[in-house]
Structure formats: C-alpha cells, structure tokens
ZARONU-110094 format. One record per residue (C-alpha): chain; residue in three letters; x, y, z. Coordinates in Angstrom, 3 decimals. Layout:
BEGIN
<c->A&r->ALA&c1->X&c2->Y&c3->Z>
...
This chain:
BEGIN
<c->A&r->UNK&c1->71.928&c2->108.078&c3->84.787>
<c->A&r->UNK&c1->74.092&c2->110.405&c3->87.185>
<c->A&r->UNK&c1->78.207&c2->109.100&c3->87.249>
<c->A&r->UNK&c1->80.923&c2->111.477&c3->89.532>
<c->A&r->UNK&c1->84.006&c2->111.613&c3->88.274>
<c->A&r->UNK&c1->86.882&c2->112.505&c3->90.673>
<c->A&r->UNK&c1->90.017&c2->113.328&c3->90.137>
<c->A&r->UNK&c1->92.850&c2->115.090&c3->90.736>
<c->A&r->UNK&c1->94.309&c2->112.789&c3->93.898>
<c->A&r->UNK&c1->98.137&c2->111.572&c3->94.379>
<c->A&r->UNK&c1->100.788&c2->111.298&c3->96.399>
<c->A&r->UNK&c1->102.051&c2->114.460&c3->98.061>
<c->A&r->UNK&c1->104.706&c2->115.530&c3->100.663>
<c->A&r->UNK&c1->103.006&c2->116.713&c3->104.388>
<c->A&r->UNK&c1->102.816&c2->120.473&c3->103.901>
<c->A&r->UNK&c1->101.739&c2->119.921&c3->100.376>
<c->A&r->UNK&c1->98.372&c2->121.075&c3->98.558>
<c->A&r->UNK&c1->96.038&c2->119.434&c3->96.295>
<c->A&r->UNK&c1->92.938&c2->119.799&c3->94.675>
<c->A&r->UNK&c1->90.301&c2->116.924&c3->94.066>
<c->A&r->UNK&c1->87.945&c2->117.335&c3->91.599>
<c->A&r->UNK&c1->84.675&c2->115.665&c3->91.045>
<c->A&r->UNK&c1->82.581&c2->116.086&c3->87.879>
<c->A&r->UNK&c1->78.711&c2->115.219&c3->87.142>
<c->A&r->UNK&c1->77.256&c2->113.769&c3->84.656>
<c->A&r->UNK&c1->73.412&c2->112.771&c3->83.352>
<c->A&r->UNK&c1->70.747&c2->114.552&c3->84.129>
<c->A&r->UNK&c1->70.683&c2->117.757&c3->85.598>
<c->A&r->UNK&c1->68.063&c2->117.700&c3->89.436>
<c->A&r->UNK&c1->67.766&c2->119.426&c3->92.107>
<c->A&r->UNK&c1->70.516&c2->119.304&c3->94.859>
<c->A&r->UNK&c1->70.300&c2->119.435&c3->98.301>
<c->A&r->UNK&c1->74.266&c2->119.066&c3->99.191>
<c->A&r->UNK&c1->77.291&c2->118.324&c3->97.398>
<c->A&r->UNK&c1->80.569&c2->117.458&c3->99.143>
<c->A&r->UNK&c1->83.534&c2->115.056&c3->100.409>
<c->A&r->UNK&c1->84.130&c2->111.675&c3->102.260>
<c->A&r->UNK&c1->87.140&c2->109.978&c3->103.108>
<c->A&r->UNK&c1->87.729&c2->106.758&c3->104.233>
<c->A&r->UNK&c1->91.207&c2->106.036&c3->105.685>
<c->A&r->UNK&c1->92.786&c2->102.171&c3->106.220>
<c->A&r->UNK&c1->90.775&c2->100.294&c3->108.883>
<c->A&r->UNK&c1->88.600&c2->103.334&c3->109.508>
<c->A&r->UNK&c1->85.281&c2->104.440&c3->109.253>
<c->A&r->UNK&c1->83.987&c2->107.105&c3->105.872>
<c->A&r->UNK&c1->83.428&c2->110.483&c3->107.428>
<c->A&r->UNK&c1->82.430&c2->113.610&c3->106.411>
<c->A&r->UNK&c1->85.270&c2->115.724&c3->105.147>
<c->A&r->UNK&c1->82.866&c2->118.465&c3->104.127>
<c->A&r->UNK&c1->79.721&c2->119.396&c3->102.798>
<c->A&r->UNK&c1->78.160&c2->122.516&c3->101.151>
<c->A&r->UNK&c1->74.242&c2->122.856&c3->100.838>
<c->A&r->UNK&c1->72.255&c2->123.936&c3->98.017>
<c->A&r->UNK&c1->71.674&c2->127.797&c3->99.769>
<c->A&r->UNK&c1->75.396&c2->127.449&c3->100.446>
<c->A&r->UNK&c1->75.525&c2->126.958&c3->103.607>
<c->A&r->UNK&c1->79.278&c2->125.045&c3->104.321>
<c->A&r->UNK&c1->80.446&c2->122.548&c3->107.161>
<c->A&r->UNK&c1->83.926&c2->121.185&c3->107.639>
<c->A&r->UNK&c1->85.462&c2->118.429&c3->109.686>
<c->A&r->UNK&c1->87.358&c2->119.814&c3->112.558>
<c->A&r->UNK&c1->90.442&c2->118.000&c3->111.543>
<c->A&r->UNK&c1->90.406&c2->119.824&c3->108.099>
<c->A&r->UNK&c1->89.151&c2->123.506&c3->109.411>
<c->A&r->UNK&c1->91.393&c2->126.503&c3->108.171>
<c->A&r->UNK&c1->93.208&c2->123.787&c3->105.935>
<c->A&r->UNK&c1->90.713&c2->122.425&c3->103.086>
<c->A&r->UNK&c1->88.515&c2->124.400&c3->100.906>
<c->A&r->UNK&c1->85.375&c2->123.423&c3->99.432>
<c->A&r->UNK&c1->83.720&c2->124.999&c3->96.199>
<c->A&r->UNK&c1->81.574&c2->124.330&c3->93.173>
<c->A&r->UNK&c1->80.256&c2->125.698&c3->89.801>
<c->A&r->UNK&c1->77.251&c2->123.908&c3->88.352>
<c->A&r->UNK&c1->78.668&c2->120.584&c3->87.453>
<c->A&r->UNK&c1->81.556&c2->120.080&c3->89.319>
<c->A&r->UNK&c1->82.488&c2->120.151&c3->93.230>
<c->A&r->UNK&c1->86.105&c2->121.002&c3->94.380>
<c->A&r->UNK&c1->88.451&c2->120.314&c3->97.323>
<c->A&r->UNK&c1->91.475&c2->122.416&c3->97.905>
<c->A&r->UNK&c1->93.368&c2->120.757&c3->100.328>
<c->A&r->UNK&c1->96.854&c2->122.875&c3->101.965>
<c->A&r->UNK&c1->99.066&c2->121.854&c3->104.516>
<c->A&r->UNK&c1->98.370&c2->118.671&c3->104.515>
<c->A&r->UNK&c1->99.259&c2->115.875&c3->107.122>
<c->A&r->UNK&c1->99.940&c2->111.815&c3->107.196>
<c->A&r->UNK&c1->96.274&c2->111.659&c3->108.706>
<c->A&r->UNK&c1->94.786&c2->113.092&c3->105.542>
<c->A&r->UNK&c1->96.024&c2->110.255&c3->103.993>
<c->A&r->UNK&c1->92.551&c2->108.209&c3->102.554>
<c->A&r->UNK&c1->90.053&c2->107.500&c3->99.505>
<c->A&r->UNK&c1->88.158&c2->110.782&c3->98.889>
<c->A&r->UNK&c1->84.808&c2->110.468&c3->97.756>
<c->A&r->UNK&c1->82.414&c2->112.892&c3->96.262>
<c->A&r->UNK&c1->78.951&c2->112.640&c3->96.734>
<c->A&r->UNK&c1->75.454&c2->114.750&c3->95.561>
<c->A&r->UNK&c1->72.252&c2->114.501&c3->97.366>
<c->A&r->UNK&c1->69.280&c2->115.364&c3->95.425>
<c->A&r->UNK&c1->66.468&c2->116.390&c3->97.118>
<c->A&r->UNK&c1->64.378&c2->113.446&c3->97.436>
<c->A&r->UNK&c1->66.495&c2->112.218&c3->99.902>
<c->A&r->UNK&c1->68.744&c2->110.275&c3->98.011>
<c->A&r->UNK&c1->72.779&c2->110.299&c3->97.478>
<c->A&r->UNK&c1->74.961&c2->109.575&c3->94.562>
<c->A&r->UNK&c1->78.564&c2->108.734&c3->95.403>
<c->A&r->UNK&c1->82.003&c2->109.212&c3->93.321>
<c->A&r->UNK&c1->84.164&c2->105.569&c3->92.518>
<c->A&r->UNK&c1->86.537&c2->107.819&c3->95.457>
<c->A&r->UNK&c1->90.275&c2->109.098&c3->94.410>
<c->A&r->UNK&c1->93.412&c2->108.344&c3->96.861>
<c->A&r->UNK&c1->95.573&c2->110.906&c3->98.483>
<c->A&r->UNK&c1->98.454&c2->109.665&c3->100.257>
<c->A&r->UNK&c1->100.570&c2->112.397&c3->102.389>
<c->A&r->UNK&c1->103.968&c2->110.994&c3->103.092>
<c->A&r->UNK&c1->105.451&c2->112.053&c3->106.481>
C-alpha cells in the first residue's frame, strides 16, 4: 500500500529556512497533484501548495515569494525561507492519484519562534 514519509520539520528562528521532505512508498500510479497542508493550533488544514502532474504550481498567498515547492519521482519538497510565527503548524504531504482519490503524510511540525 502507498505510506508518505515526511520529514525534515523543527524548530527554527523567524527569518529562518527549512526544507520538509516527504517520501513515497508502494506502488508506483498515476498522479494528478502532489503537495502541502498545514494545520495550525485551533485552525482549519489549508492548502500550503500544490503542484499538478503537467506541473502546473499554486501557492497560498501567505507563503508566495517565500516557500518553494519541487519534486523528483518519489519524493515532494518544501523549501520554506523567511519564515514567520504564523508558519508555525503540522505540515502534511499529500498525493492524489488520478481516480480521484488522496493519500496523506502522518504531517511533520514546524514551529517558528518570534
């Protein structure tokens, strides 16, 4: 079966940079998307950012011209710069195949200290 592995989350100073990681695993399918979700303390998961199989990317506003999605053929990246108090939240990866379904990550937690 298909597991996500993130990684690569921690505490950081605001200003600071890091880099999630998220690795597949199982079968190899057809994919639709690939990207990131965060969920922050008493809010709602959003869409941190997403890039489609034709590679076609979308951001969050609140990350634009900070975070940096990528990926190679098992594994999805986030490079996160300059990063602020309100990026503090559980990052989760997630894969949508093209049936219409989504796998998620077990999420990673980046805390920015102000």
């Amino acid at each position: 079966h298909v597991q996500l592995q993130a990684s690569g989350g921690g505490l950081v100073h605001a200003g600071g940079s890091l880099r999630l990681s998220c690795a597949q695993h199982g079968p190899a399918f057809s994919i639709a998307a690939r990207g990131w979700y965060r969920q922050a303390p008493g809010k709602q998961r959003e869409l941190v950012a997403l890039i489609s199989g034709g590679g076609k990317i979308t951001y969050a506003d609140s990350v634009k011209g900070r975070f940096v999605v990528d990926r190679d053929k098992s594994t999805i990246f986030l490079q996160m710069h300059d990063l602020k108090f309100e990026d503090t939240a559980v990052y989760y990866c997630i894969i949508d195949p093209v049936d219409g379904s989504r796998y998620w990550g077990q999420g990673t937690q980046v805390t920015v200290s102000s």
